[in-house]
C-alpha positions as CSV (number, residue, x, y, z in Angstrom):
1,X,0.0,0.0,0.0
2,X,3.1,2.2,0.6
3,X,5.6,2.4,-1.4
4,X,8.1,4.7,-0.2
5,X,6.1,8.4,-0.7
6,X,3.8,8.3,2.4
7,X,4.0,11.4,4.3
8,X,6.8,12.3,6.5
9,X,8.8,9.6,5.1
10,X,12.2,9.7,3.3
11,X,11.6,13.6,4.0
12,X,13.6,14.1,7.3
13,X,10.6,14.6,9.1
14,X,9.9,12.3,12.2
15,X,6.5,10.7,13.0
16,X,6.9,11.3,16.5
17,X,5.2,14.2,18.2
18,X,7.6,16.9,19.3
19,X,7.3,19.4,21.9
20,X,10.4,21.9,20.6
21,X,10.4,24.5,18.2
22,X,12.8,26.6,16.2
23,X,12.0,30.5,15.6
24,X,14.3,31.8,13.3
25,X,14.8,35.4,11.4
26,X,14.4,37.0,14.7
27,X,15.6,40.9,15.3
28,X,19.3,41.1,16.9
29,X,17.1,43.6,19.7
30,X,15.2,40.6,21.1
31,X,15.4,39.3,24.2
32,X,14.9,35.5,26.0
33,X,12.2,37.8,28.5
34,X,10.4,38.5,25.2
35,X,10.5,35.3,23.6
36,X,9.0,34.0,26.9
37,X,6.1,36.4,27.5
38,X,5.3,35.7,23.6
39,X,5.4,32.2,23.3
40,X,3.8,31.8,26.8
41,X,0.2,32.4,25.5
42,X,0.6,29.3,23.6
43,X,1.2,26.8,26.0
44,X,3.4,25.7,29.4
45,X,6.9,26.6,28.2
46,X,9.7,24.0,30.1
47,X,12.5,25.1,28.5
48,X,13.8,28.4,26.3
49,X,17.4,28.7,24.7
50,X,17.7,32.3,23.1
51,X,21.3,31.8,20.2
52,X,23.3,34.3,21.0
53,X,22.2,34.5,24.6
54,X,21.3,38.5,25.8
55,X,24.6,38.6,27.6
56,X,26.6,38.2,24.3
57,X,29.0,40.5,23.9
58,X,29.7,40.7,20.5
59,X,27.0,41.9,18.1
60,X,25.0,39.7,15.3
61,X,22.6,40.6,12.7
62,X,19.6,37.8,13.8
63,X,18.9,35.4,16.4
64,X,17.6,32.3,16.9
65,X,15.5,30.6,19.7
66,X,14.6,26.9,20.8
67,X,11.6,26.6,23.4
68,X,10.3,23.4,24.7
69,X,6.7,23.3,25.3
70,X,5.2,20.7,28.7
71,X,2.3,19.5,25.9
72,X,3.3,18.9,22.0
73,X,-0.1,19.9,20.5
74,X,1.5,24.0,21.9
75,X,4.0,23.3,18.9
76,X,1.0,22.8,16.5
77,X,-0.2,26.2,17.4
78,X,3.3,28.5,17.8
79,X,3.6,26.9,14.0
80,X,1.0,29.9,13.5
81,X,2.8,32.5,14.2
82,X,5.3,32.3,10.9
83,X,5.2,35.4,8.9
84,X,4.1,37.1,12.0
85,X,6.0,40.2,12.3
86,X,7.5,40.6,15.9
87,X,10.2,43.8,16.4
88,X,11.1,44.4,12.4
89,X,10.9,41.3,10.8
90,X,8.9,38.1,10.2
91,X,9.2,35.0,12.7
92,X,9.7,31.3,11.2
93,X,8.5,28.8,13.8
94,X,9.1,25.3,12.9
95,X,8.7,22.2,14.9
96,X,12.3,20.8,15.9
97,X,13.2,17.0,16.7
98,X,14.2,17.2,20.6
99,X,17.0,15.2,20.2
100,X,18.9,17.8,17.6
């Protein structure tokens, strides 16, 4: 019945739910406090990992940002806010295997 094109396989993608996310294309001004109060609406965050942390002290053009929701169906919903504009530009929030 499947012969090799079934979704999710042979694509990278895992079958297994996931309760991390990746936001990308995120302002160099942002802050983890922001990410937090943000994606805290969505769901129970257990972990957050702001790249490069706030105390960095060399400069960068964009950041990037891991959180961990307690429930995986919050990662279903943060996936809604890609394209959303948050400080100057437009947030990409993709789910993110939690052993990467």
């Amino acid at each position: 019945m499947n012969s090799g094109g079934g979704f999710g396989l042979g694509l990278g993608f895992s079958l297994t739910p996931t309760a991390v996310i990746q936001v990308t294309n995120l302002s160099s001004a942002v802050t983890s406090e922001q990410m937090r109060t943000l994606f805290s609406f969505l769901g129970e965050i257990e972990e957050l990992r702001l790249y490069p942390p706030d105390n960095a002290p060399l400069a960068f053009s964009s950041k990037v940002c891991y959180v961990k929701f307690r429930d995986p169906s919050s990662v279903g919903v943060a996936q809604h806010l890609t394209n959303t504009v948050f400080i100057d530009r437009a947030l990409i929030v993709v789910p993110c295997a939690e052993d990467d």
